[in-house]
N, C-alpha and C positions, 0 to 999 in steps of 0.2 A: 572364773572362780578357781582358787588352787585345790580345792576338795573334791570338785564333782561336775562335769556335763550335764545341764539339761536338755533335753528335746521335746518340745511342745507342737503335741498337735491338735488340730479343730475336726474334732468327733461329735456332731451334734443329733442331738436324740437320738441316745443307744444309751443302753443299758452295760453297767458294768460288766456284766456277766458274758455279756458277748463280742468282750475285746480279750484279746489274748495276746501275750509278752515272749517273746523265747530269744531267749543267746547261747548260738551255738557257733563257734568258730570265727569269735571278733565280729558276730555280726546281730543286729538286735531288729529283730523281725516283728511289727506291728498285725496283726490280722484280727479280722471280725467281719460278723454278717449285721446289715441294717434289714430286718425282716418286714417285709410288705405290711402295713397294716389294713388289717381287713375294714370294708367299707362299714360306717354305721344304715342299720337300715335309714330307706327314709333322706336319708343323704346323698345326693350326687358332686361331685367337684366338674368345677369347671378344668380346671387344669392344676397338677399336683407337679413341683419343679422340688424333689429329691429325689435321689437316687439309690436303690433297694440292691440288694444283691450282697458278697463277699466282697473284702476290700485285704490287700496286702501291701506292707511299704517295709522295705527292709534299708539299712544303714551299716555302714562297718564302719566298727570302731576303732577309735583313734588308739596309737602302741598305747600310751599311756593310759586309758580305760581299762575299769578290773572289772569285767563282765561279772564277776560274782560278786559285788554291791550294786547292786539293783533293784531302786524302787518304784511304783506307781503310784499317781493317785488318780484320779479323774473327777472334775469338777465344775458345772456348768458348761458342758460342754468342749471342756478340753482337758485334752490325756496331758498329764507332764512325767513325762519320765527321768527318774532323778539318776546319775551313773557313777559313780565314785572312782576317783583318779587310784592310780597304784600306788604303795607307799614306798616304789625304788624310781617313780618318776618325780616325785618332790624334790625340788635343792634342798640340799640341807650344810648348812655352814657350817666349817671346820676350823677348830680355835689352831692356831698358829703359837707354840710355848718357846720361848728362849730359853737358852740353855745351851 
């Protein structure tokens, strides 16, 4: 795309509120906690295959990315994070006049 990098990632059952975005120095750092969920009484599992805890993934961005257009959404289970190109790394065509 000449407007914008996406990066998509698979965040399944969490809550918005517990994913956090930050860009500091070309670099765009994903973090969050998936919080244990407490047993129902009355319930036992046989075996539970997720993974609880803090989670970090960080990227550096390309010259051409303008860390301050930056957006998120999150939706069914995946982050997309949208990133807007610069407007000095677009070509941009220059008319040729005779004369």
């Amino acid at each position: 795309d000449d407007k914008e990098y996406v990066i998509k990632a698979e965040i399944p059952e969490m809550k918005k509120e517990d994913i956090k975005l930050n860009v500091h120095d070309d670099v765009l750092t994903i973090t969050g906690e998936r919080k244990y969920e407490k047993e129902e009484k009355g319930k036992k599992y046989h075996r539970v295959e997720r993974a609880y805890g803090s989670f970090m993934r960080s990227f550096t961005l390309p010259e051409d990315a303008d860390g301050t257009k930056v957006t998120a959404e999150y939706k069914d289970g995946v982050l997309k994070v949208h990133l807007g190109k610069s407007e000095k790394a677009k070509p941009k065509a220059i008319e040729v006049k005779v004369g």
